[in-house]
SETORSE-149252 format. One record per residue (C-alpha): residue in one letter; x, y, z. Coordinates in Angstrom, 2 decimals, padded with zeros to 5 digits. Layout:
N
['A', [X, Y, Z]],
...
This chain:
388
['X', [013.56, -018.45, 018.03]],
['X', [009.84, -018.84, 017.64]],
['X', [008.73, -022.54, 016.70]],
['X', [007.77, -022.79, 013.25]],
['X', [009.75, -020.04, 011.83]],
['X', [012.36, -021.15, 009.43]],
['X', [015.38, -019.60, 007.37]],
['X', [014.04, -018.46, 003.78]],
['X', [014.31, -021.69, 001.12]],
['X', [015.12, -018.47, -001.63]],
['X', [018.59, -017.18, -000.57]],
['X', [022.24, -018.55, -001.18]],
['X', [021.25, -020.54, -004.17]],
['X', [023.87, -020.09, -006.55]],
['X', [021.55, -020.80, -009.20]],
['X', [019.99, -017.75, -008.51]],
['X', [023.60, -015.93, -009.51]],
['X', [021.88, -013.87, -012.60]],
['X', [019.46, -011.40, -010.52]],
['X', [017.97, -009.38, -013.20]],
['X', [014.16, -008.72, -013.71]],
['X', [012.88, -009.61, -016.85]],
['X', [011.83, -005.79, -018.53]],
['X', [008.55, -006.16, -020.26]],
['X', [009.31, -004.84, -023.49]],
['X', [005.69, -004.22, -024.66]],
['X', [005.48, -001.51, -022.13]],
['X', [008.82, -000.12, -022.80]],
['X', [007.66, 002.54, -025.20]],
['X', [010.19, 005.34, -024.98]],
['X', [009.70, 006.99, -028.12]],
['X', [009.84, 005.15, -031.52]],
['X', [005.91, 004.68, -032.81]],
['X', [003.02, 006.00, -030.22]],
['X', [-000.08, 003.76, -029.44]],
['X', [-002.00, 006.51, -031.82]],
['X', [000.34, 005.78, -034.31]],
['X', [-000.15, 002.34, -034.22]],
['X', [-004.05, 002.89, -034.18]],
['X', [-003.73, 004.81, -037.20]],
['X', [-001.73, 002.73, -039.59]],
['X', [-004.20, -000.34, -039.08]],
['X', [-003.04, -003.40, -039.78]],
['X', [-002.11, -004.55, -043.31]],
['X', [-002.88, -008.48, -042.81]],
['X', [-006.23, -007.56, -041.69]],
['X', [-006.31, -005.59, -045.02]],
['X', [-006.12, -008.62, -047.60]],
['X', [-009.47, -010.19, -047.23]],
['X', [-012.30, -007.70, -047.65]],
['X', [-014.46, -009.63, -044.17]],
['X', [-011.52, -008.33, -042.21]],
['X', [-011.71, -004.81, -042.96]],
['X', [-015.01, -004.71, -040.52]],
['X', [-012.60, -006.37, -037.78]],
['X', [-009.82, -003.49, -038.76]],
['X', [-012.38, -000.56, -038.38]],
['X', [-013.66, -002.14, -034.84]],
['X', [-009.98, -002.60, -033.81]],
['X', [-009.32, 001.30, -034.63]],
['X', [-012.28, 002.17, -033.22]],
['X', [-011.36, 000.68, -030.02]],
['X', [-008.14, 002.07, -029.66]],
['X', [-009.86, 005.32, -030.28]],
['X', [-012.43, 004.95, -027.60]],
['X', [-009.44, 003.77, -025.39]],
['X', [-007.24, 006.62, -025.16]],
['X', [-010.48, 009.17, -025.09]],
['X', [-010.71, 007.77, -022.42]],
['X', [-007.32, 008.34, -020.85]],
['X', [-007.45, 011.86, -022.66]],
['X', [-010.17, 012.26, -019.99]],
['X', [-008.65, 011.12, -016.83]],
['X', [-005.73, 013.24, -017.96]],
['X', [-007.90, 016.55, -018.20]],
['X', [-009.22, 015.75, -014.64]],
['X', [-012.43, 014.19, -015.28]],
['X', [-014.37, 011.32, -014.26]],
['X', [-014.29, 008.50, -015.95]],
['X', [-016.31, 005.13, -016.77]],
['X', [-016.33, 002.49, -013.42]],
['X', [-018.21, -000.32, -014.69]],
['X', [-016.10, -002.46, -012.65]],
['X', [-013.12, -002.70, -009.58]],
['X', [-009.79, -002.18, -011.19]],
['X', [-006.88, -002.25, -008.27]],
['X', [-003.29, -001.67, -008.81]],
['X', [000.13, -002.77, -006.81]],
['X', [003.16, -002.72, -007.83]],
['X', [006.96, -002.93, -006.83]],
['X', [010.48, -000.97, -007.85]],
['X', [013.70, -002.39, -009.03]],
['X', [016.85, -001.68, -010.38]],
['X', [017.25, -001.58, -014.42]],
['X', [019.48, -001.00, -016.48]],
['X', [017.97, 002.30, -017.70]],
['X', [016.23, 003.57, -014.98]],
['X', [013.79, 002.01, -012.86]],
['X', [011.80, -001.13, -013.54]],
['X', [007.84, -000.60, -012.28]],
['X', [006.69, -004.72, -012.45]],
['X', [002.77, -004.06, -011.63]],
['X', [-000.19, -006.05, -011.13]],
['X', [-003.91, -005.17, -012.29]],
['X', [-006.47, -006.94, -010.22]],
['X', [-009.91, -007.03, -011.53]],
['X', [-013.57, -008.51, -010.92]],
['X', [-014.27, -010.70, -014.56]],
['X', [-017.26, -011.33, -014.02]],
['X', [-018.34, -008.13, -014.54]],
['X', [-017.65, -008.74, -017.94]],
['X', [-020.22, -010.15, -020.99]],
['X', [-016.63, -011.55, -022.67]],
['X', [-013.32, -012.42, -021.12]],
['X', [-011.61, -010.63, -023.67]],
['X', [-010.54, -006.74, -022.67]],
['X', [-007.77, -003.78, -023.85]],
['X', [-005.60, -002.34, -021.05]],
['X', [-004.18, 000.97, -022.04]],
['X', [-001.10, 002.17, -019.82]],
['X', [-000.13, 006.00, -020.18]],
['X', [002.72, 007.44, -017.32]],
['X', [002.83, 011.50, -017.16]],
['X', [005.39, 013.19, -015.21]],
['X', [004.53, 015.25, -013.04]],
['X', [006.33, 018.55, -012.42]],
['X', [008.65, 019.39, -009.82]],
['X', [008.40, 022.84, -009.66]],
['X', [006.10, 025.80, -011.18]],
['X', [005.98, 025.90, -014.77]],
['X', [008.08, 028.05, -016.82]],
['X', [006.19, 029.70, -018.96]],
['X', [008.15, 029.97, -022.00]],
['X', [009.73, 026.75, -021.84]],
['X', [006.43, 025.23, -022.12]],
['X', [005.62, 026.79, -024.81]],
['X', [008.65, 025.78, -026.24]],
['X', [007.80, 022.02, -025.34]],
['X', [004.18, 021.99, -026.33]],
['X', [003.79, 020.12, -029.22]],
['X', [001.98, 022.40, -032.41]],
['X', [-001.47, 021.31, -032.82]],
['X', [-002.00, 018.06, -034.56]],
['X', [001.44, 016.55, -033.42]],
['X', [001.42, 014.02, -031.05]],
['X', [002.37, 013.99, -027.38]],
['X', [005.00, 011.80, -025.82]],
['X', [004.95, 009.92, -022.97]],
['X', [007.30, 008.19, -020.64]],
['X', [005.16, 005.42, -021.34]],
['X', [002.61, 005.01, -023.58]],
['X', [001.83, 001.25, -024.21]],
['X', [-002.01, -000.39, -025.23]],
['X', [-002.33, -004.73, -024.95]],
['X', [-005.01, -007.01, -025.16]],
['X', [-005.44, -009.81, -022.04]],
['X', [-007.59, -012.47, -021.43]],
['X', [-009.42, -012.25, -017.95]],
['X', [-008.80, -015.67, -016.29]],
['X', [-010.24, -016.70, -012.80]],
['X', [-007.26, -016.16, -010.42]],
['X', [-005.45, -019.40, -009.88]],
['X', [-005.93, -018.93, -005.65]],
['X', [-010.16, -020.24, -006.51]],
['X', [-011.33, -017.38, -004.29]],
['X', [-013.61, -016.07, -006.29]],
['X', [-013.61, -012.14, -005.06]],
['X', [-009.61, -012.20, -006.09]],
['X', [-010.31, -011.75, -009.60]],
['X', [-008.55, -012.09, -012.65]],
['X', [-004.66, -010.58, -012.42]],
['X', [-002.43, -009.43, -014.59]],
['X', [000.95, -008.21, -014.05]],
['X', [002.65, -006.19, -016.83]],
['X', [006.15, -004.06, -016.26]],
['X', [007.77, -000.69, -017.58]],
['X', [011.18, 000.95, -017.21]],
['X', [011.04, 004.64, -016.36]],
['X', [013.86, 007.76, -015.27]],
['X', [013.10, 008.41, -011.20]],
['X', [010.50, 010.93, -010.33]],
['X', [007.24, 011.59, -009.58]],
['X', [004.55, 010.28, -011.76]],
['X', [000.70, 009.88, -012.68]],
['X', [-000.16, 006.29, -014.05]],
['X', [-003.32, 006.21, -016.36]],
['X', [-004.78, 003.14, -016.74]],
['X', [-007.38, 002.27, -018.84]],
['X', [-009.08, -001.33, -019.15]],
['X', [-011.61, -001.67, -022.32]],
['X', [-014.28, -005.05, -022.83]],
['X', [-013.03, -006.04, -026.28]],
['X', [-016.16, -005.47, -028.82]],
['X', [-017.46, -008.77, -030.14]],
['X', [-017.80, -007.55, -034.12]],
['X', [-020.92, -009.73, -034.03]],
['X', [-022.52, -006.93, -032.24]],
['X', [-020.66, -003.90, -032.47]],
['X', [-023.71, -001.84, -031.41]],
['X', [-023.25, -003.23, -027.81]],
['X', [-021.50, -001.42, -024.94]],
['X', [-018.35, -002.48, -023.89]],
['X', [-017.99, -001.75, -019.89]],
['X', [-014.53, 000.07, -019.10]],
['X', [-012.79, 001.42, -016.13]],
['X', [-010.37, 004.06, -015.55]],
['X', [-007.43, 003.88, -012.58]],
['X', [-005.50, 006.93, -011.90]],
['X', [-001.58, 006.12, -009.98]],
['X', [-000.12, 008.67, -008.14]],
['X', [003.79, 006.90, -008.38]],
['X', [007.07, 007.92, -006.91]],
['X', [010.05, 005.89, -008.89]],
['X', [012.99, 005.69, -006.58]],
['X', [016.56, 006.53, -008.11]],
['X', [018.61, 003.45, -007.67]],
['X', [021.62, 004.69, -009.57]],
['X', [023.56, 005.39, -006.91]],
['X', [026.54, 004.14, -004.29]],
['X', [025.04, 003.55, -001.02]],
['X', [023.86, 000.55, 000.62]],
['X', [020.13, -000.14, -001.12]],
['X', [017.01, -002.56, -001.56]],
['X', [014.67, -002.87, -003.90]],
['X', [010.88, -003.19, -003.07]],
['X', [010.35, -005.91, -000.51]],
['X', [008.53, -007.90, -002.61]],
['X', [005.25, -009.99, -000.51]],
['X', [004.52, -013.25, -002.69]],
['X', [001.95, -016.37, -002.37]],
['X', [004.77, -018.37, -003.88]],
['X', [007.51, -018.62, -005.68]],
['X', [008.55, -020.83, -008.73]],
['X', [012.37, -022.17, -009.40]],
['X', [012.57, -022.34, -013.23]],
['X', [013.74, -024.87, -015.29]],
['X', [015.34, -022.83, -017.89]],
['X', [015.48, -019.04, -018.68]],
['X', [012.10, -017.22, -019.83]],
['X', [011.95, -016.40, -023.53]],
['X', [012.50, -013.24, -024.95]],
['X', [008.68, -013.15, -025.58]],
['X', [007.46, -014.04, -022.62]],
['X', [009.13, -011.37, -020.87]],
['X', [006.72, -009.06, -021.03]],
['X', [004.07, -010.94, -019.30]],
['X', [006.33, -012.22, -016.81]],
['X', [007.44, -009.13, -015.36]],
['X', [008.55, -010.90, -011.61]],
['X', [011.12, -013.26, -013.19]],
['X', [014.47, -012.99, -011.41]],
['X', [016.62, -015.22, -013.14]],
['X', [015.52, -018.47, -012.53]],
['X', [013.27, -017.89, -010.40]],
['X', [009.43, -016.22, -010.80]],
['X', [007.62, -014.75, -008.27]],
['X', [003.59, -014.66, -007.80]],
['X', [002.81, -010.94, -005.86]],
['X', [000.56, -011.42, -002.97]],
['X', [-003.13, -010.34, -004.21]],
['X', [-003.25, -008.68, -000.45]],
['X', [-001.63, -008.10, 002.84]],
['X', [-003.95, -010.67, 005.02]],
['X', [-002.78, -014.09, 005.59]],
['X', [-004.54, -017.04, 007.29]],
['X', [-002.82, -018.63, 010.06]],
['X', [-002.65, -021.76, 008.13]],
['X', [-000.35, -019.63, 005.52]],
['X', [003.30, -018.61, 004.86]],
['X', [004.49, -014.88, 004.77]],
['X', [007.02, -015.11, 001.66]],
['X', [009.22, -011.71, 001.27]],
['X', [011.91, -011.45, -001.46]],
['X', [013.89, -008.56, -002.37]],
['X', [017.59, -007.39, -003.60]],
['X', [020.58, -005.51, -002.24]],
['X', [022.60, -003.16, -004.02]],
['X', [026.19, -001.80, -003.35]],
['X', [027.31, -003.77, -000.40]],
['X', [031.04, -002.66, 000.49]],
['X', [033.19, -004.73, -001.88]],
['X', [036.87, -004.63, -000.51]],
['X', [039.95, -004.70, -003.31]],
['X', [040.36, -008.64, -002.34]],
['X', [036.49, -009.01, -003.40]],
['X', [035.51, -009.60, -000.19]],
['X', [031.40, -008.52, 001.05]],
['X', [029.46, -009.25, 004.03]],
['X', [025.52, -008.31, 004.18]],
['X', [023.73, -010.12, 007.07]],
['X', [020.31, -009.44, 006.97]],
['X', [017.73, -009.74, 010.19]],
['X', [014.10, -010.11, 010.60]],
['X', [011.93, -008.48, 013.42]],
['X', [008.55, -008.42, 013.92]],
['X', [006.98, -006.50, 015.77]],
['X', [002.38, -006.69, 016.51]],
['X', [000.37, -003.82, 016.82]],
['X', [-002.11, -002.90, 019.57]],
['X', [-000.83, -005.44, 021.57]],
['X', [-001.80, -005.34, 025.71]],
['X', [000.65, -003.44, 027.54]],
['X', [002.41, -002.10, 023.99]],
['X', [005.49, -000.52, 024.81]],
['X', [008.72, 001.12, 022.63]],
['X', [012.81, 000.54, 023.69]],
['X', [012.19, -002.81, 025.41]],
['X', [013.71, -005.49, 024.58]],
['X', [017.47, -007.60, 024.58]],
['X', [020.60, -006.23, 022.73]],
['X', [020.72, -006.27, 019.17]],
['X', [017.09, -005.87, 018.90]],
['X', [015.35, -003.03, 017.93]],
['X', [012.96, -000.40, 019.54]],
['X', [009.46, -000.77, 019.08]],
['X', [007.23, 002.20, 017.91]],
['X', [004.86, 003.82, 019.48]],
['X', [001.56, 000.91, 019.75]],
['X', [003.45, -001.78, 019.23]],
['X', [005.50, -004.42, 021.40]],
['X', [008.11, -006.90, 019.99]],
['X', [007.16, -010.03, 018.54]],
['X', [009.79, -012.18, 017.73]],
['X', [012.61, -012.71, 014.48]],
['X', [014.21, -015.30, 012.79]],
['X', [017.59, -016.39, 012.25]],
['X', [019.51, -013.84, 010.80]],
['X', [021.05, -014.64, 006.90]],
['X', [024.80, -013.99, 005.64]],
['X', [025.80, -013.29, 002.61]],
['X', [029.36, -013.31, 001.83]],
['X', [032.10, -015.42, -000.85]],
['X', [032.27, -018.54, 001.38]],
['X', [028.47, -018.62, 001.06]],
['X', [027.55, -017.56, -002.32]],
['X', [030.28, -018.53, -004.17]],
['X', [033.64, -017.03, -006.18]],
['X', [031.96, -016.21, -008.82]],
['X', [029.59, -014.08, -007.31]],
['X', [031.02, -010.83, -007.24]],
['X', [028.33, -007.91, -006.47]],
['X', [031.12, -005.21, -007.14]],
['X', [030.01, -006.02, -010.70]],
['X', [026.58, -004.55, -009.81]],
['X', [025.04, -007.67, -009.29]],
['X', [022.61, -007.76, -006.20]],
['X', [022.66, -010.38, -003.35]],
['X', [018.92, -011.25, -003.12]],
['X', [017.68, -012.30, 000.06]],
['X', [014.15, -013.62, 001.46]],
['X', [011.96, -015.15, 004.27]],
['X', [009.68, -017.80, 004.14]],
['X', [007.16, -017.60, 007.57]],
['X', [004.76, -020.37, 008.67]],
['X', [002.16, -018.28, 010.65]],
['X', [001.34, -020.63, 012.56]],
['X', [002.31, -019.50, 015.83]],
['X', [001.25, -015.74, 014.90]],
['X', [-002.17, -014.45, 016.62]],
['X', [-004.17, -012.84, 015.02]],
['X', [-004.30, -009.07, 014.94]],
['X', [-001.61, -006.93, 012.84]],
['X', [002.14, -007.14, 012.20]],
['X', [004.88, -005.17, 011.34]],
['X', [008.08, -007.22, 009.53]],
['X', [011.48, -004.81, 010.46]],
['X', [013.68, -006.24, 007.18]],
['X', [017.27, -004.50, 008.77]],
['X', [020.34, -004.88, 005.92]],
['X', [023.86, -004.67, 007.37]],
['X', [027.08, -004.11, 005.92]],
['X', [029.33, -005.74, 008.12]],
['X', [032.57, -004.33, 006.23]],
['X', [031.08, -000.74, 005.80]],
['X', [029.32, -000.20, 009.02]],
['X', [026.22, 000.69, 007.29]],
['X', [022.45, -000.36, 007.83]],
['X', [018.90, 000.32, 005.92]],
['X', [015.56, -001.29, 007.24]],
['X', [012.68, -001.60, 005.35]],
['X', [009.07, -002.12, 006.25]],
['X', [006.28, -004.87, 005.92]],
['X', [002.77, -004.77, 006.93]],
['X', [000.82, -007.41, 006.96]],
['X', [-002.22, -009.31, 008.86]],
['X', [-003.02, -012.58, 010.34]],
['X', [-006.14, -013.38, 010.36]],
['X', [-008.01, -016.30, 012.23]],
């Protein structure tokens, strides 16, 4: 085994026994009141000193200007770009559906104040060509509202990212729960007016997601994203209710901090986290999952596919075999009794990589998930960089 590489400090911790993300309610809008609804019925505290009707009209008046703006990105056209505005995100399993925890990156100090609206809108798109009739018969009459899968407006407060590299940005990670499919993600991110000067022009920026939600309701061996972090944070005690929603990447008791990028120093780790559903459960409640890590560089001298000892895998084409860690079991003797994933909870499993002894150039990370008592596999893959 490669010097420096060590078994992941996140796996077979029984604290870790409740594995289910935190859904961020604020974005969970599946019917109930739209955002325009919410725009339009103002708010009534704002309404009991006259000074704060000026601050109600400027509020409305933002959320107005806010989903224009979507309205445009919807209809195909261009809109504002005052500023960067970069999205990744990861899937999991939910209860309903699929949970889409995401992560806005964007340059503050673009901005005259630190204050700004995000607007989130998710349109399905269509699978096949439309029926004619049946979209009539879906089309709402004029004046009525449109529903969306999600439809969700919040303010934020653009903080420096906590890594001190300036050119990160501010970050903010929201989540939604959606059906599987095929989707386009609107987002829209508003300066907040300053009522002082309502005259002045508040710079915006419009992001449009092509997304593709997997369907994890189903019986065969499965992972969620593999999720790339800068660190992870055991937690004292369970999140709040309230908190939730901006702490989408809470797995039980433990929260994770999405990598801003795919590049690593040499000097850094490579964290990976991610879950497994439906592992063969036998009537005894017996499971066995052992999970292996390969990696593999790119454009290395002399690159070569098929070589290497048994239980290995093939390289592909422009790429030669790097070297793996110890592999990781996961089974009753290790995780507990109690732990009993024919329940549908998931074994979660991650690495934690020094890359120290890594070159630099580029990397692929083969994550291959093995059901010892079912015979069947799934791989997943990570790319990443080491820089110098």
């Amino acid at each position: 085994m490669l010097a420096g590489l060590e078994q992941t400090r996140l796996a077979v911790r029984r604290s870790a026994r409740v594995l289910v993300f935190g859904i961020a309610c604020a974005l969970s809008v599946f019917g109930g009141t739209t955002v325009r609804a919410q725009i339009a019925s103002g708010g009534a505290a704002d309404r009991t000193a006259g000074s704060a009707r000026q601050v109600e009209q400027t509020q409305r008046e933002e959320g107005e200007a806010i989903l224009a703006l979507a309205d445009t990105a919807m209809a195909g056209k261009v809109g504002p770009s005052d500023f960067a505005l970069r999205w990744q995100n990861d899937f999991v399993k939910a209860q309903r559906g699929t949970f889409v925890p995401f992560t806005l990156t964007v340059d503050s100090t673009q901005f005259v104040r630190r204050s700004a609206l995000v607007y989130v809108r998710a349109i399905r798109r269509p699978t096949a060509p439309p029926d004619r009739r049946r979209q009539e018969r879906e089309t709402p009459p004029a004046g009525a509202e449109a529903a969306y899968p999600v439809d969700a407006i919040f303010p934020v407060e653009l903080l420096p990212a906590s890594t001190g590299v300036p050119e990160a940005g501010s970050r903010i990670s929201r989540g939604f729960s959606v059906p599987p499919g095929d989707y386009d993600v609107i987002v829209v991110m508003r300066e907040r007016v300053d009522p002082a000067t309502p005259r002045a022009r508040p710079k915006a920026a419009v992001l449009r997601q092509p997304l593709s939600v997997p369907d994890f309701r189903t019986s065969e061996l499965t992972t969620s994203s593999v999720i790339v972090a800068d660190r992870i944070a055991a937690l004292a005690d369970a999140v709040p209710a309230n908190q939730l929603a901006e702490r989408p990447y809470v797995i039980g008791r433990n929260e994770i901090t999405p990598a801003a990028d795919r590049r690593f120093g040499r000097d850094e780790e490579l964290i990976v986290v991610f879950l497994v559903y439906n592992p063969m459960v036998s009537p005894d409640g017996q499971f066995d999952v052992r999970v292996e890590y390969h990696f593999f560089r790119k454009g290395a001298a002399g690159a070569a596919v098929g070589e290497g000892q048994p239980g290995q895998p093939p390289g592909r084409t422009g790429e030669r075999y790097f070297n793996r860690t110890e592999p990781q079991r996961f089974n009753p003797a290790l995780m507990g009794a109690a732990f009993d994933p024919g329940t549908g909870e998931p074994v979660m499993a991650g690495q934690v990589v020094p890359l120290a002894g890594f070159e630099a150039g580029d990397y692929r990370l083969d994550v291959h998930v093995i059901d010892l008592l079912s015979g069947k596999s799934i791989s997943r893959d990570v790319l990443f960089t080491v820089g110098s």
